[in-house]
MDTraj code that builds the backbone (N, CA, C; nanometers):
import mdtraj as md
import numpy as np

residues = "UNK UNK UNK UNK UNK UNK UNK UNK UNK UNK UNK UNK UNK UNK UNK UNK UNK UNK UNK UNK UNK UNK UNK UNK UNK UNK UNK UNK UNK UNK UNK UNK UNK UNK UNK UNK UNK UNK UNK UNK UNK UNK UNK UNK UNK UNK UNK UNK UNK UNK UNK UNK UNK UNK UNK UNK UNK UNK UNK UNK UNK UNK UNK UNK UNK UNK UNK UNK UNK UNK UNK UNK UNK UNK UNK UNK UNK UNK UNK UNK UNK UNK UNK UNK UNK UNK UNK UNK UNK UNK UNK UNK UNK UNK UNK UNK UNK UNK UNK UNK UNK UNK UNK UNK UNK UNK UNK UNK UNK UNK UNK UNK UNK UNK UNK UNK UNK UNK UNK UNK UNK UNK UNK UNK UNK UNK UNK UNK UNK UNK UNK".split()
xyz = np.array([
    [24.1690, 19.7350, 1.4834],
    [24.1848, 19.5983, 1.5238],
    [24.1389, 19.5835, 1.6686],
    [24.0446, 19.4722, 1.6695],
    [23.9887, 19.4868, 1.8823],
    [24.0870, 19.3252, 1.8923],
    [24.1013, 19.3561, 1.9921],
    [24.1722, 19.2827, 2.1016],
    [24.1027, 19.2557, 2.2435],
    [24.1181, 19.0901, 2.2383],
    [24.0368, 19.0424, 2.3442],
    [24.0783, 19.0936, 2.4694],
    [23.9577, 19.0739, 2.5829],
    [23.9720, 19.1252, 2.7392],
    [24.0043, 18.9839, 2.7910],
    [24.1621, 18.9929, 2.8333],
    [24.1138, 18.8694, 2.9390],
    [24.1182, 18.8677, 3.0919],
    [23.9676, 18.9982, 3.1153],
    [23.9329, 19.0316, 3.2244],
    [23.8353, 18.9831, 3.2370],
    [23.7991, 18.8698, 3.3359],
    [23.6538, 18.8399, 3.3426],
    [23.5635, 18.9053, 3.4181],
    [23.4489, 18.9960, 3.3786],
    [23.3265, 19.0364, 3.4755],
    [23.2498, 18.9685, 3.5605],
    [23.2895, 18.9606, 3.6858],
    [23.1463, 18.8598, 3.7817],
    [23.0406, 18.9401, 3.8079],
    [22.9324, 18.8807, 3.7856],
    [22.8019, 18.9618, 3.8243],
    [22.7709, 18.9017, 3.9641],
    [22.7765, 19.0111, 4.0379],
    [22.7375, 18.9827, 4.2125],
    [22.5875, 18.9332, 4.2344],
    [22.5493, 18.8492, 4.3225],
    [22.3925, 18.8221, 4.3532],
    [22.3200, 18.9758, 4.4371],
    [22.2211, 18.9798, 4.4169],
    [22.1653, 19.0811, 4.5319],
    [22.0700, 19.0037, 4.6451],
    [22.1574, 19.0423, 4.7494],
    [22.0778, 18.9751, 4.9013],
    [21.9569, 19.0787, 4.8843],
    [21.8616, 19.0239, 4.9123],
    [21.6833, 19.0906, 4.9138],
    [21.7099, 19.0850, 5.1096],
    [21.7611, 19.0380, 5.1690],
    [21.7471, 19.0314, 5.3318],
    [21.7104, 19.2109, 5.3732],
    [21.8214, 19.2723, 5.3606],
    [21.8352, 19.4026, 5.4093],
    [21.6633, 19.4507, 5.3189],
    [21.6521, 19.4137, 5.2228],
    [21.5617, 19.5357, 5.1786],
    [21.4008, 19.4580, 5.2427],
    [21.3975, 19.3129, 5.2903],
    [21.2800, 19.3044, 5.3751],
    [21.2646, 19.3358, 5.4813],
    [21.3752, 19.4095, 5.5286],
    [21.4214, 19.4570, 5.6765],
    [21.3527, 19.5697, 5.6768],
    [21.3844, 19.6558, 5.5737],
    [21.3678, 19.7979, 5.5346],
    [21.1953, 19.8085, 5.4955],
    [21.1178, 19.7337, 5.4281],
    [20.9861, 19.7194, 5.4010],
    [20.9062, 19.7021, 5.5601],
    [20.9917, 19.6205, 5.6826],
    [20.9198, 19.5723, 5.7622],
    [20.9404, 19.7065, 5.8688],
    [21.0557, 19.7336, 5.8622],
    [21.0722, 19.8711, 5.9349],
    [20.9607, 20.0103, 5.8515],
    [20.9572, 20.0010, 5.7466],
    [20.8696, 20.1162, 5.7007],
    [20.6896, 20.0945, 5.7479],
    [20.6641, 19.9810, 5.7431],
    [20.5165, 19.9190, 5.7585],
    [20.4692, 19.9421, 5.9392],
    [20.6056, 19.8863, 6.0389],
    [20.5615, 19.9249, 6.1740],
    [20.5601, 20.1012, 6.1959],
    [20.6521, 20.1812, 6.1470],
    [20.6542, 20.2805, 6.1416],
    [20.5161, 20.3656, 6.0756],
    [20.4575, 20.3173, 5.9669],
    [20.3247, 20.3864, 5.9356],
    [20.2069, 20.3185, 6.0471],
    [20.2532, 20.2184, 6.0618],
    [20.1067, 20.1352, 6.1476],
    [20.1410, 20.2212, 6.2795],
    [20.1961, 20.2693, 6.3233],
    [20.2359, 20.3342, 6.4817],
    [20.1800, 20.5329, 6.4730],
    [20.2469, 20.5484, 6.3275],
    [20.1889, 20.7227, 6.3334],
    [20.1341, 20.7309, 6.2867],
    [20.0319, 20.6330, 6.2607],
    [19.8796, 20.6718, 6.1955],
    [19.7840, 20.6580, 6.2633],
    [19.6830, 20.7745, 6.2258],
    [19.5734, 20.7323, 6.3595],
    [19.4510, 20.6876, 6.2770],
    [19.3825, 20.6429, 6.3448],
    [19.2805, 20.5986, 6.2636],
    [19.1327, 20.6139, 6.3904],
    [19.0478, 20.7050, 6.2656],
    [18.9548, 20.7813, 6.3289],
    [18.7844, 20.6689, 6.2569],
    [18.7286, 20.6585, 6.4003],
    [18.5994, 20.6003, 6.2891],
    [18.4973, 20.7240, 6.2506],
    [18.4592, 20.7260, 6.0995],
    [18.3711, 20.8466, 6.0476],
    [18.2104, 20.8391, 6.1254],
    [18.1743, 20.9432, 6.1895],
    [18.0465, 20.9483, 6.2372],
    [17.9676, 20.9575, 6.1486],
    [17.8594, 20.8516, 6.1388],
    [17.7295, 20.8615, 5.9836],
    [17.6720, 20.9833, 6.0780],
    [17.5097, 21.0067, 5.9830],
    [17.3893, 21.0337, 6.0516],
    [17.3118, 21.0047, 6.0480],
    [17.2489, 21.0900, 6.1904],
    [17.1333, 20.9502, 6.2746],
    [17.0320, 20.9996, 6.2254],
    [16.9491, 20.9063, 6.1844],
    [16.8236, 20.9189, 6.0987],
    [16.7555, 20.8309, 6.2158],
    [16.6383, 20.8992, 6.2241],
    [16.4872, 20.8506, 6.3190],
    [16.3888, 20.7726, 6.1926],
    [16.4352, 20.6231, 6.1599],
    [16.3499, 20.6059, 6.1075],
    [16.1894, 20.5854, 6.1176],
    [16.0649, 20.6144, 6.0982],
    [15.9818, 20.6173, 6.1236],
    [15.9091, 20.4236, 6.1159],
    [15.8050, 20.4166, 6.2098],
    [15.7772, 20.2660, 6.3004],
    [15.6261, 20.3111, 6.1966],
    [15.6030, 20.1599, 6.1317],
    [15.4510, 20.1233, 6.0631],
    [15.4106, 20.0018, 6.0733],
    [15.3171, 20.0224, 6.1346],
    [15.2065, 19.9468, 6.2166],
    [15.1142, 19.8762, 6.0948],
    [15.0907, 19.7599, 6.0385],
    [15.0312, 19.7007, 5.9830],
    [15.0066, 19.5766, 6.0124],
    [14.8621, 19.5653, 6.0008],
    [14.7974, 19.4454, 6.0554],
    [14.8018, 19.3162, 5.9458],
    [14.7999, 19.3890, 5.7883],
    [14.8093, 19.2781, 5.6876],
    [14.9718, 19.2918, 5.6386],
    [14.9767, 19.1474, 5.6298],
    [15.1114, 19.0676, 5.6404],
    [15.1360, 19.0814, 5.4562],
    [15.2781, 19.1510, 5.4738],
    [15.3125, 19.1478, 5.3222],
    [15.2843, 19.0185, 5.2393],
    [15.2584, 19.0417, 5.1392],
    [15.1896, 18.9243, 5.0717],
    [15.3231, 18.9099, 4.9210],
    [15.3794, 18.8185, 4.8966],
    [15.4961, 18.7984, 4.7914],
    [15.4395, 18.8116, 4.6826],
    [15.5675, 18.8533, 4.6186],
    [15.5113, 18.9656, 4.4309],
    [15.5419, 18.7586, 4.3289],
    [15.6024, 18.6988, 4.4124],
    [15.6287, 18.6149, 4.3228],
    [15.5324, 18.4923, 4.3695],
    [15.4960, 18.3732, 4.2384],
    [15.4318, 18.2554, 4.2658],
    [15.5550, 18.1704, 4.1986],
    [15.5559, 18.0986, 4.3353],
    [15.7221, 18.0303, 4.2900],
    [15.6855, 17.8956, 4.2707],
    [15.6617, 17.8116, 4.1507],
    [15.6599, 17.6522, 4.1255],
    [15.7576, 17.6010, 4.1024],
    [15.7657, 17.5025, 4.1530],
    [15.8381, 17.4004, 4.1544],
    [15.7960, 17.2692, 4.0960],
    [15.9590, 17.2203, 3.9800],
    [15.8559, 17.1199, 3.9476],
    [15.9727, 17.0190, 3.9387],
    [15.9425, 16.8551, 4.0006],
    [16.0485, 16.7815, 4.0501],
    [16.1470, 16.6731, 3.9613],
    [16.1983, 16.5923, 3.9997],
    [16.2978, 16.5196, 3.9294],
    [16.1195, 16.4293, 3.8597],
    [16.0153, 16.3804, 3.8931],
    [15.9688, 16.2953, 3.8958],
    [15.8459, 16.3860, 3.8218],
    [15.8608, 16.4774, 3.7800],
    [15.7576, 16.5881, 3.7155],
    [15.6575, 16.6114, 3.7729],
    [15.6306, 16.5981, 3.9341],
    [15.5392, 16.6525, 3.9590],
    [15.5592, 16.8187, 4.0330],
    [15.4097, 16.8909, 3.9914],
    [15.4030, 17.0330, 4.0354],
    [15.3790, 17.0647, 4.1989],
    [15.4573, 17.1627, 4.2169],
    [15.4210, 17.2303, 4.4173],
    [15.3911, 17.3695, 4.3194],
    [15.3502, 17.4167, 4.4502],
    [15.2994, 17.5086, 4.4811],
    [15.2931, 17.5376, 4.6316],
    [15.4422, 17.5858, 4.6718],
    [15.4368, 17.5516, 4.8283],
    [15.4827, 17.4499, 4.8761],
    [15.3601, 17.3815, 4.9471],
    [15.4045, 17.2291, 5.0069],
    [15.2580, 17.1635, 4.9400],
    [15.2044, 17.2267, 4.8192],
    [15.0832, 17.2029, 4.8053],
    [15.1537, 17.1236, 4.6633],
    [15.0820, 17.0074, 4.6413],
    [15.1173, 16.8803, 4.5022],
    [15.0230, 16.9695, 4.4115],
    [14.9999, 16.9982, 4.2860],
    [14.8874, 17.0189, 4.2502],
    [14.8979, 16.9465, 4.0731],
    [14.7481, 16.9346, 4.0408],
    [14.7565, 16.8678, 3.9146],
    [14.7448, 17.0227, 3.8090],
    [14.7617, 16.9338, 3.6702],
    [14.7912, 17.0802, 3.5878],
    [14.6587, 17.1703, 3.6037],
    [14.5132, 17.0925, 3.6148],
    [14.4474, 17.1942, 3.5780],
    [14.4009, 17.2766, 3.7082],
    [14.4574, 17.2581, 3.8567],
    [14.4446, 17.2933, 3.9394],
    [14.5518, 17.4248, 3.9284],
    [14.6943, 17.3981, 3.8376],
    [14.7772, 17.5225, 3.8587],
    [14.7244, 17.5953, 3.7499],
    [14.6703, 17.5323, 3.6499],
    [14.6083, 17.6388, 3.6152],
    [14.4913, 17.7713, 3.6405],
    [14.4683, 17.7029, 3.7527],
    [14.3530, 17.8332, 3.8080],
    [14.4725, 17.8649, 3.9432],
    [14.5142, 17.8087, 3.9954],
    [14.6787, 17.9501, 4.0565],
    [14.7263, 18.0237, 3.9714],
    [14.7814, 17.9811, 3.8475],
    [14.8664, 18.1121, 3.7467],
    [14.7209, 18.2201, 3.7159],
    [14.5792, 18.2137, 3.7225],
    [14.4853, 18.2900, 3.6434],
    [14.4735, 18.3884, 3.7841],
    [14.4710, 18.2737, 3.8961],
    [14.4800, 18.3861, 4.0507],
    [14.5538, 18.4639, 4.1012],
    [14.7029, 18.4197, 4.0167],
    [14.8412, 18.4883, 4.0381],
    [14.8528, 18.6352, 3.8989],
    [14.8018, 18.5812, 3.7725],
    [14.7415, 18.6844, 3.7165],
    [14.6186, 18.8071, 3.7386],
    [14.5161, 18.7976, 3.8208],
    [14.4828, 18.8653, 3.8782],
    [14.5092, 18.9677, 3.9471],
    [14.6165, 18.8857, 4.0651],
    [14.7021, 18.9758, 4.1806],
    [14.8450, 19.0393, 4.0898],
    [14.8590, 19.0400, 3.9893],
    [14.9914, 19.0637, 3.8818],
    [15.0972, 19.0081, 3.9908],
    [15.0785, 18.9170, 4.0093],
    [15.1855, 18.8633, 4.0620],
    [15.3228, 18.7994, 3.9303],
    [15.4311, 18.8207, 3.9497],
    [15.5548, 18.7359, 3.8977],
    [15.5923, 18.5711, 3.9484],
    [15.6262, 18.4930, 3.8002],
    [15.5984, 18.3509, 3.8128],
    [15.7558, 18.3255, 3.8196],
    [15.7899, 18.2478, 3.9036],
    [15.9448, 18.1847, 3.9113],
    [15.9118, 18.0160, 3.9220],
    [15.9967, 17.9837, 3.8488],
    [15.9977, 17.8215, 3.8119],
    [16.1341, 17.7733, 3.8531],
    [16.1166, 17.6990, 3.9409],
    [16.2409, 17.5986, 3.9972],
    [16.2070, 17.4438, 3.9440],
    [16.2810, 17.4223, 3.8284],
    [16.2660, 17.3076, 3.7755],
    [16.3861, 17.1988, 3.7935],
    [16.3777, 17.0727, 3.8529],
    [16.4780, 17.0239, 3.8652],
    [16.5665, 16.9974, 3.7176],
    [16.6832, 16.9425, 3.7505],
    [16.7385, 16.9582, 3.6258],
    [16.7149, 16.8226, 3.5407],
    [16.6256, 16.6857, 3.6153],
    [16.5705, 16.5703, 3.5052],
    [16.4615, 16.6341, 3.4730],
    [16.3601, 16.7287, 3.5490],
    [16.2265, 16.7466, 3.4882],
    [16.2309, 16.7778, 3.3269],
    [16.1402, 16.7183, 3.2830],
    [16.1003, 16.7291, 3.1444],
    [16.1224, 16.8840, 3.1115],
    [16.1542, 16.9100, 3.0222],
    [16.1295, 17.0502, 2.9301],
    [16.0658, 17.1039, 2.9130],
    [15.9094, 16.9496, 2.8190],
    [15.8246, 16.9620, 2.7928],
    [15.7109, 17.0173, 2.8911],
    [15.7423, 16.9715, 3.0380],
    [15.6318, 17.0247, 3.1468],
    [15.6719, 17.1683, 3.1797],
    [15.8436, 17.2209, 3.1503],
    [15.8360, 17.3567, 3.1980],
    [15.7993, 17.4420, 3.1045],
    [15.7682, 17.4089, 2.9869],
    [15.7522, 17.4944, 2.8225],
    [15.5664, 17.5193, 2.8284],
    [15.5286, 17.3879, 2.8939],
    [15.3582, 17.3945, 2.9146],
    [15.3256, 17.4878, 3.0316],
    [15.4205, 17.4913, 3.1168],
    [15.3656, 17.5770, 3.2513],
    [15.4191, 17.7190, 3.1751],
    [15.4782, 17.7583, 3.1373],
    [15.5361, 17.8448, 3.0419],
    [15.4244, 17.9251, 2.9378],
    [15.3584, 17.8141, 2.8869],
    [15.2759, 17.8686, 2.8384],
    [15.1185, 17.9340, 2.8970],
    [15.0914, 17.8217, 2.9928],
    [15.0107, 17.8767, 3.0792],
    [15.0345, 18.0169, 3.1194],
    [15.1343, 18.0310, 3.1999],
    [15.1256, 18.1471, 3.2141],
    [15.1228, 18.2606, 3.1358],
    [15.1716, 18.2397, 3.0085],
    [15.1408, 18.3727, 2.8352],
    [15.0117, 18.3748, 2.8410],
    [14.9440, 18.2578, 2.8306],
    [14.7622, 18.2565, 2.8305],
    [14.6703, 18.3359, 2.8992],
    [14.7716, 18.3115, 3.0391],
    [14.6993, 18.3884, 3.1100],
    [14.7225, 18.5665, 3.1719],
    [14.8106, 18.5888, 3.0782],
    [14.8336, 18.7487, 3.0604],
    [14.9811, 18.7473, 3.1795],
    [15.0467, 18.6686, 3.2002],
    [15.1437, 18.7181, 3.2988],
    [15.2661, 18.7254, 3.1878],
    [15.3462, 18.8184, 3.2003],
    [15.4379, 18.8890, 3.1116],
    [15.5719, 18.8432, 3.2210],
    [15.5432, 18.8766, 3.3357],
    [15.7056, 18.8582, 3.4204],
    [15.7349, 18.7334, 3.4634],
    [15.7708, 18.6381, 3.4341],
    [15.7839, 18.4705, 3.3830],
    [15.9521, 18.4321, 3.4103],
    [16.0488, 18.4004, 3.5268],
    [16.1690, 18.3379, 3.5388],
    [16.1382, 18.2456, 3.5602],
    [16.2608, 18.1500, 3.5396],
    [16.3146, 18.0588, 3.5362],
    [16.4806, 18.0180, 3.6496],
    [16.4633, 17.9632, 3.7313],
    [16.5586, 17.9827, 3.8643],
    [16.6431, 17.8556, 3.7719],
    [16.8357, 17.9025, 3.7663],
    [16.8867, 17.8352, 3.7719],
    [17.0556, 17.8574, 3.8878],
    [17.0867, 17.7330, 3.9068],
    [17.1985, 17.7647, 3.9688],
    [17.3782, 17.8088, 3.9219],
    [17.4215, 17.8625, 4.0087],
    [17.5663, 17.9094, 3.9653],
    [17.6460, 17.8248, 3.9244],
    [17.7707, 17.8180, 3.8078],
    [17.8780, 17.7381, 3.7989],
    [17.9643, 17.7341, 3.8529],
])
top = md.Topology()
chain = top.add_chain()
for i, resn in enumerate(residues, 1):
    res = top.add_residue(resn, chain, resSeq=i)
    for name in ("N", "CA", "C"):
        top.add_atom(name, md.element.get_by_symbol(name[0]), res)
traj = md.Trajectory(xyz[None], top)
């Protein structure tokens, strides 16, 4: 037979004070006996090259605008004018990057797109921005 307790259990709160005391005392105590050493790299003599011709960029970057027209630079150009840049940029195996605004037609970046397959260039992006 059980028989009731009529002892009531209080459950005490725990003060967190003392133990942020104790975290803040442990943290000045490591920050004080620790030393802190900076690691010496090594010194490398890199070698100085003297060139008279000015690196020339692996990429031909077009741009093409809210209003569909093509750059090339600061240069406007019509299609059949970029088409002899992508055959000059194929030549130099240069890589084609396309910055198309985001009203430009589709249809004008799918044609410059193709231009460049025509004309043997294989390395072909497309620049878009982060979310």
């Amino acid at each position: 037979m059980r028989f009731k307790r009529h002892v009531e259990l209080k459950k005490g709160q725990l003060d967190i004070a003392p133990l942020i005391d104790v975290v803040f005392l442990l943290l000045i105590f490591f920050m004080l006996t620790s030393s802190f050493m900076a690691q010496k790299g090594i010194k490398v003599n890199l070698p100085n090259a003297v060139s008279s011709e000015p690196i020339i960029s692996k990429n031909l970057i077009i741009y093409v605008t809210a209003k569909n027209e093509l750059l090339v630079g600061d240069e406007t150009l019509s299609f059949d004018k970029l088409d002899s840049r992508i055959a000059e940029a194929a030549r130099a195996k240069k890589h084609i990057l396309i910055k198309a605004d985001k009203k430009a037609s589709m249809g004008k970046v799918v044609a410059i797109w193709d231009l460049c397959r025509d004309a043997g260039i294989s390395n072909i992006n497309i620049a878009t921005g982060r979310k």
